[in-house]
BALOBA-1460 file (C-alpha; in Angstrom, 3 decimals):
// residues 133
<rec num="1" residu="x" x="-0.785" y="-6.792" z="-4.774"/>
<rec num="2" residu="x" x="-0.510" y="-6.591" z="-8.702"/>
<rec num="3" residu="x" x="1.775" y="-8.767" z="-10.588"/>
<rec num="4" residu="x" x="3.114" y="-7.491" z="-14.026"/>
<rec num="5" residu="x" x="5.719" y="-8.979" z="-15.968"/>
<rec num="6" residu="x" x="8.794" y="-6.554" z="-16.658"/>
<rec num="7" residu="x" x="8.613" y="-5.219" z="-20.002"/>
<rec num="8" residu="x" x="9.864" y="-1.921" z="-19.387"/>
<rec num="9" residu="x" x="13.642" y="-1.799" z="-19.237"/>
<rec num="10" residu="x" x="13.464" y="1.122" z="-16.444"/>
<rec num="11" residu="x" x="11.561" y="-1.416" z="-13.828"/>
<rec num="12" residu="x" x="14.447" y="-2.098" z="-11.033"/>
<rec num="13" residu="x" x="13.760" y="-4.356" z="-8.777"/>
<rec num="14" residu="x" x="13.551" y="-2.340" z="-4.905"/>
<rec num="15" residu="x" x="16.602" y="-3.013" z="-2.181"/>
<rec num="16" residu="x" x="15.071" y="-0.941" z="0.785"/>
<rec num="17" residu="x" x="17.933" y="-0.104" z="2.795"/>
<rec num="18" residu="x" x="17.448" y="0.459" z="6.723"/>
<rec num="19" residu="x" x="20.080" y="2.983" z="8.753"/>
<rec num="20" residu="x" x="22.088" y="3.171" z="5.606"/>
<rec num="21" residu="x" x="21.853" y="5.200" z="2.556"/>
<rec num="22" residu="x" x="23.735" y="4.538" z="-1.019"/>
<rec num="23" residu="x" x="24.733" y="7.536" z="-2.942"/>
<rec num="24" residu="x" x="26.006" y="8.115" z="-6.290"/>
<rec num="25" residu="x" x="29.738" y="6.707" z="-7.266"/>
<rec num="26" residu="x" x="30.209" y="4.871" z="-3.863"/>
<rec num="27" residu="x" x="30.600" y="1.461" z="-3.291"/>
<rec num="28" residu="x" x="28.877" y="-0.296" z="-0.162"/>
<rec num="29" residu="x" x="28.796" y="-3.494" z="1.097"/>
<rec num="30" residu="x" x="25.251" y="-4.311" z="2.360"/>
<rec num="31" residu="x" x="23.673" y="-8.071" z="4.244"/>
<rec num="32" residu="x" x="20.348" y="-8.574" z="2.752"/>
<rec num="33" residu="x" x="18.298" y="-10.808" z="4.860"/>
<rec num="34" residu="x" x="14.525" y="-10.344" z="4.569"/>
<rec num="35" residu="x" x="12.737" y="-12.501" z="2.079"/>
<rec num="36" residu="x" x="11.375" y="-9.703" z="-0.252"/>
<rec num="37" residu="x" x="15.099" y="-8.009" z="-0.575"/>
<rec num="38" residu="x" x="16.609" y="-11.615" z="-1.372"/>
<rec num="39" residu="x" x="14.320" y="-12.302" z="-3.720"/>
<rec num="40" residu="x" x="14.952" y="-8.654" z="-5.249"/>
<rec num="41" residu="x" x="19.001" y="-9.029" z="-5.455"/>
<rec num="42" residu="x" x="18.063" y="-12.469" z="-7.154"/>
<rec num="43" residu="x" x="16.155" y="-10.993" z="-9.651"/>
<rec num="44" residu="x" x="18.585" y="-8.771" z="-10.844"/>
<rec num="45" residu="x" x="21.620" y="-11.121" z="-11.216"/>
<rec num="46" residu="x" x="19.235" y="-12.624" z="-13.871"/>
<rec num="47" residu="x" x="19.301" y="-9.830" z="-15.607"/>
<rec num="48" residu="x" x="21.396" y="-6.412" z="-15.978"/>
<rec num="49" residu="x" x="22.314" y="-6.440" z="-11.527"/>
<rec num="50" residu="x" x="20.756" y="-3.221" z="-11.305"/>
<rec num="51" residu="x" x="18.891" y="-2.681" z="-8.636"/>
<rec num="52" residu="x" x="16.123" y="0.629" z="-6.956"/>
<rec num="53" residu="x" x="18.147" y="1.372" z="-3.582"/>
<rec num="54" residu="x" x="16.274" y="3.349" z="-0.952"/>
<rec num="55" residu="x" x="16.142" y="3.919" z="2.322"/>
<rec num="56" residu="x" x="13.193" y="2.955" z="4.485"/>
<rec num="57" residu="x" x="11.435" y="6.159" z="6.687"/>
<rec num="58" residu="x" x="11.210" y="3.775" z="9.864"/>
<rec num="59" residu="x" x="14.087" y="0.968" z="10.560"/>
<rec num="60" residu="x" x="11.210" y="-0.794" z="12.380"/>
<rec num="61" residu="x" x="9.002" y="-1.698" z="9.828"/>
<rec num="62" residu="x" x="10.215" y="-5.412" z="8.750"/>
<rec num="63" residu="x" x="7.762" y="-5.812" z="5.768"/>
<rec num="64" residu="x" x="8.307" y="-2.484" z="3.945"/>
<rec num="65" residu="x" x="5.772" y="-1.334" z="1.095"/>
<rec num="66" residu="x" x="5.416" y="1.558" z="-1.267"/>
<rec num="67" residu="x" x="4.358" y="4.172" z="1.595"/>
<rec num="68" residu="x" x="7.308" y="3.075" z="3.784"/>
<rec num="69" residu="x" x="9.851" y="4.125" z="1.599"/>
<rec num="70" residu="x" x="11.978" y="6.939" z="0.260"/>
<rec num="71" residu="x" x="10.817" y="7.384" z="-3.282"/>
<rec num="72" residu="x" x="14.422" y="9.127" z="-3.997"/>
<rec num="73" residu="x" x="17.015" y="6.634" z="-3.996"/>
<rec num="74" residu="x" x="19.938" y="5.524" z="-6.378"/>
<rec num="75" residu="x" x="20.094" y="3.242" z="-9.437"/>
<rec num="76" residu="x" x="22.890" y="0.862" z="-8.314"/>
<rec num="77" residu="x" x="25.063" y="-2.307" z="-9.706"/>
<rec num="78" residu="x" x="25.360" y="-5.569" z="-7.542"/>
<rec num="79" residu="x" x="29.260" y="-6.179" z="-7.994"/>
<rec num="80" residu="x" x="29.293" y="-9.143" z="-6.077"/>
<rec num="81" residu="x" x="27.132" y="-11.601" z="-4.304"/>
<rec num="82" residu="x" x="27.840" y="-14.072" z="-1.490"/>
<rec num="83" residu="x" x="25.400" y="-17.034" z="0.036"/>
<rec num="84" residu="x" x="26.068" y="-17.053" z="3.278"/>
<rec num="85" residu="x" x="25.164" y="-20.504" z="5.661"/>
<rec num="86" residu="x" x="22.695" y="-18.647" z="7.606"/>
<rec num="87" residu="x" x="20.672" y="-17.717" z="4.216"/>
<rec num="88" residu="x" x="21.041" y="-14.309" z="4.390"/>
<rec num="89" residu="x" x="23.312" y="-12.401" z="1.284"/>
<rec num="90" residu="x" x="26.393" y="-10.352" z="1.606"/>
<rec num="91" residu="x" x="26.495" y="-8.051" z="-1.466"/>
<rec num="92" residu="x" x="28.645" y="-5.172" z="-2.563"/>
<rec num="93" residu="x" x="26.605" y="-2.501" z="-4.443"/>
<rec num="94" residu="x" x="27.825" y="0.752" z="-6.200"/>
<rec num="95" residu="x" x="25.822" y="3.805" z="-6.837"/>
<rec num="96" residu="x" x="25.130" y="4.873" z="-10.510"/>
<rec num="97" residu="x" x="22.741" y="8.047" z="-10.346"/>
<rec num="98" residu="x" x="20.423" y="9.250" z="-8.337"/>
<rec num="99" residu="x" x="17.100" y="7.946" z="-9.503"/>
<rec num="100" residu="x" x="13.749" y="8.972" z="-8.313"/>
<rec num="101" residu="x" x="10.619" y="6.096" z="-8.067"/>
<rec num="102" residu="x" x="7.474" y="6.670" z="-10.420"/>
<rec num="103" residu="x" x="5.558" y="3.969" z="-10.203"/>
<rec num="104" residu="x" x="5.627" y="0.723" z="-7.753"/>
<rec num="105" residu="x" x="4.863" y="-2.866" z="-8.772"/>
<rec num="106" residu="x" x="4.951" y="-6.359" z="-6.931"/>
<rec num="107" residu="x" x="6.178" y="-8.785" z="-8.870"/>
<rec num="108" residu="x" x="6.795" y="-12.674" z="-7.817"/>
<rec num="109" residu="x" x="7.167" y="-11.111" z="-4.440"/>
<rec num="110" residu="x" x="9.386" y="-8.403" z="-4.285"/>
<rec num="111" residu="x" x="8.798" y="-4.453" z="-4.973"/>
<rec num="112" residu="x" x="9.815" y="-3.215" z="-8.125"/>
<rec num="113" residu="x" x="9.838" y="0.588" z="-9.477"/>
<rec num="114" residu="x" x="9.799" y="2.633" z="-12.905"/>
<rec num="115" residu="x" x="12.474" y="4.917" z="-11.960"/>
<rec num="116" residu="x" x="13.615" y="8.483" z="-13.469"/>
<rec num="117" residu="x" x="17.382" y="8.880" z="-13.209"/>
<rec num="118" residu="x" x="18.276" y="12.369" z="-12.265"/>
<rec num="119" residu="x" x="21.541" y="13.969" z="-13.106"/>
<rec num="120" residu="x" x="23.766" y="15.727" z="-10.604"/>
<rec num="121" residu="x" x="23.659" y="19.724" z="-10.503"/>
<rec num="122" residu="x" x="26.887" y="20.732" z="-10.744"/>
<rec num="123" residu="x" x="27.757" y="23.050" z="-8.129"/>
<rec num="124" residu="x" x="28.966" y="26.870" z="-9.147"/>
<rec num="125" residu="x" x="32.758" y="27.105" z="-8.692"/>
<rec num="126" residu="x" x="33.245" y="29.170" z="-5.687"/>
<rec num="127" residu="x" x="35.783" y="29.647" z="-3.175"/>
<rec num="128" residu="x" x="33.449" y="28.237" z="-0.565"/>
<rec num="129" residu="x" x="32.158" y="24.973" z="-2.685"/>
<rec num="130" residu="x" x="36.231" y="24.491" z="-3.216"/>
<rec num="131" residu="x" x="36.771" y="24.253" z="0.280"/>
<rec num="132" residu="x" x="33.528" y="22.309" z="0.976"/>
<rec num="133" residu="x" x="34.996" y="20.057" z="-1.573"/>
């Protein structure tokens, strides 16, 4: 594991998500209960609440690294956080942009990412989108 300071205002801190995706504009609650996520969520209410959300290819794996994860994901704001007595954290997140992972780092025991934001395509306006919508 390499440990790097964060000096690079595009490292997010990584919430891997299992069963449960965030997307763009929506607003999710989520529990957080394994070490390296806690540890994540604490990181950023130090510092702008952003956090890397992504989903995790297997719900199985408890101890998720690099290869384990979705390297697509969304750049999302912790609204609100809440201790709960069991240790675990109830947070409310909302989706900012899809971002996309470059690079993974460990630092002080969570995963972090250099992430690439990437804008929405706007869809053509057709009579089929306008239903879809």
């Amino acid at each position: 594991m390499e440990h790097q300071k964060i000096v690079d205002n595009r490292l997010l801190p990584v919430l891997p998500l299992k069963n449960l995706i965030a997307l763009p504009r929506s607003i999710i609650p989520v529990v957080v209960g394994r070490e390296i996520s806690i540890k994540a969520v604490e990181y950023a209410m130090l510092g702008n609440k952003e956090l890397f959300v992504t989903a995790q290819k297997s719900a199985n794996v408890e101890s998720p690294a690099q290869e384990d994860l979705f390297h697509l994901g969304t750049r999302a704001v912790v609204l609100q956080v809440e201790r709960m007595p069991n240790g675990t954290l109830r947070i409310l997140i909302e989706g900012v942009v899809r971002s996309q992972a470059e690079e993974f780092v460990y630092i002080d025991g969570f995963m972090a990412v250099k992430a690439l934001d990437k804008g929405s395509t706007p869809l053509e306006e057709t009579s089929e989108n306008k239903a879809l919508w």
